[in-house]
C-alpha positions in Angstrom: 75.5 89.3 117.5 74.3 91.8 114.8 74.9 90.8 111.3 77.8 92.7 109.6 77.3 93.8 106.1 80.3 91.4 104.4 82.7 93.6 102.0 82.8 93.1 98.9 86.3 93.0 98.2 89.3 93.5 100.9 91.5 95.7 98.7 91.4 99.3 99.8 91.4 101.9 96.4 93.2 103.2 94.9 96.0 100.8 94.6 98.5 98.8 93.0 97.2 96.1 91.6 99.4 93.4 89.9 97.4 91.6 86.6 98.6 88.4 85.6 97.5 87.7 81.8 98.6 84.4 80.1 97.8 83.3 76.6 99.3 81.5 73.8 102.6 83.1 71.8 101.3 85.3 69.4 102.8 88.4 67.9 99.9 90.4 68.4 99.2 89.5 72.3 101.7 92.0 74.1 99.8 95.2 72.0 96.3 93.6 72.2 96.6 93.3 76.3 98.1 97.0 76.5 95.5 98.4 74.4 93.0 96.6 76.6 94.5 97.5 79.9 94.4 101.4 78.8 91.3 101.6 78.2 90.3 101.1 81.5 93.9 101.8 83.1 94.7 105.0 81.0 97.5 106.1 83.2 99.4 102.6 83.0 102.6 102.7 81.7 103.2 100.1 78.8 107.0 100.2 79.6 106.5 99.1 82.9 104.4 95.4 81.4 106.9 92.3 82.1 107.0 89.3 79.8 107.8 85.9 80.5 108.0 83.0 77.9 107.1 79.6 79.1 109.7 76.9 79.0 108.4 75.4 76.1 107.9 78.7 74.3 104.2 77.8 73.4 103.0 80.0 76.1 103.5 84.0 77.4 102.7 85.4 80.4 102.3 89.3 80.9 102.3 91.2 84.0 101.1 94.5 84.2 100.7 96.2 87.5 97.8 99.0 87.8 96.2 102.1 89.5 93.2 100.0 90.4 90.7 103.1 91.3 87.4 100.7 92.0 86.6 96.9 92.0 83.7 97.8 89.2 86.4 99.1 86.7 88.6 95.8 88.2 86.1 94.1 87.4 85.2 95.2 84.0 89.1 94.9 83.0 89.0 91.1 83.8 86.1 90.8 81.8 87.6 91.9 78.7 91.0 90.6 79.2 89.3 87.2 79.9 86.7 87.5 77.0 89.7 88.1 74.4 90.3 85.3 72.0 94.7 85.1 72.5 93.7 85.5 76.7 93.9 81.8 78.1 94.1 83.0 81.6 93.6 85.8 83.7 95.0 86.3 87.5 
């Protein structure tokens, strides 16, 4: 059998792409994430971003969902989302 080249990533683009950001409750978080995400997302619309508060309160979560146009601008978003200081987690 001959070998098939393996794809790099199974999402098909452009697309919708749901990001999952989680870091402690700070004031600044929400703004810092959205000013993040436009940079490489400019057509995402900030009203759109959902926020969820942890039970305890100590933690937020923020979803916003994307045009994803290529895995290499995917990929840099994660990067800087994940290399933020108030950014715990990235999904």
């Amino acid at each position: 059998m001959p070998d098939v080249p393996q794809q790099e990533t199974l999402l098909e683009f452009p697309c919708a792409f749901p990001l999952k950001v989680m870091g402690l409750t700070n004031d600044a978080l929400a703004q810092t994430v959205l000013d993040i995400v436009l940079r490489h997302a400019p057509d995402f619309d900030g009203a759109t971003m959902e926020m969820r508060a942890s039970s305890g309160g100590k933690y937020v979560s923020l979803t916003c969902t994307i045009n994803a146009t290529s895995k290499p601008k995917l990929d840099a978003l994660y990067r800087e989302l994940s290399g933020h200081p108030l950014v715990k987690v990235v999904l």
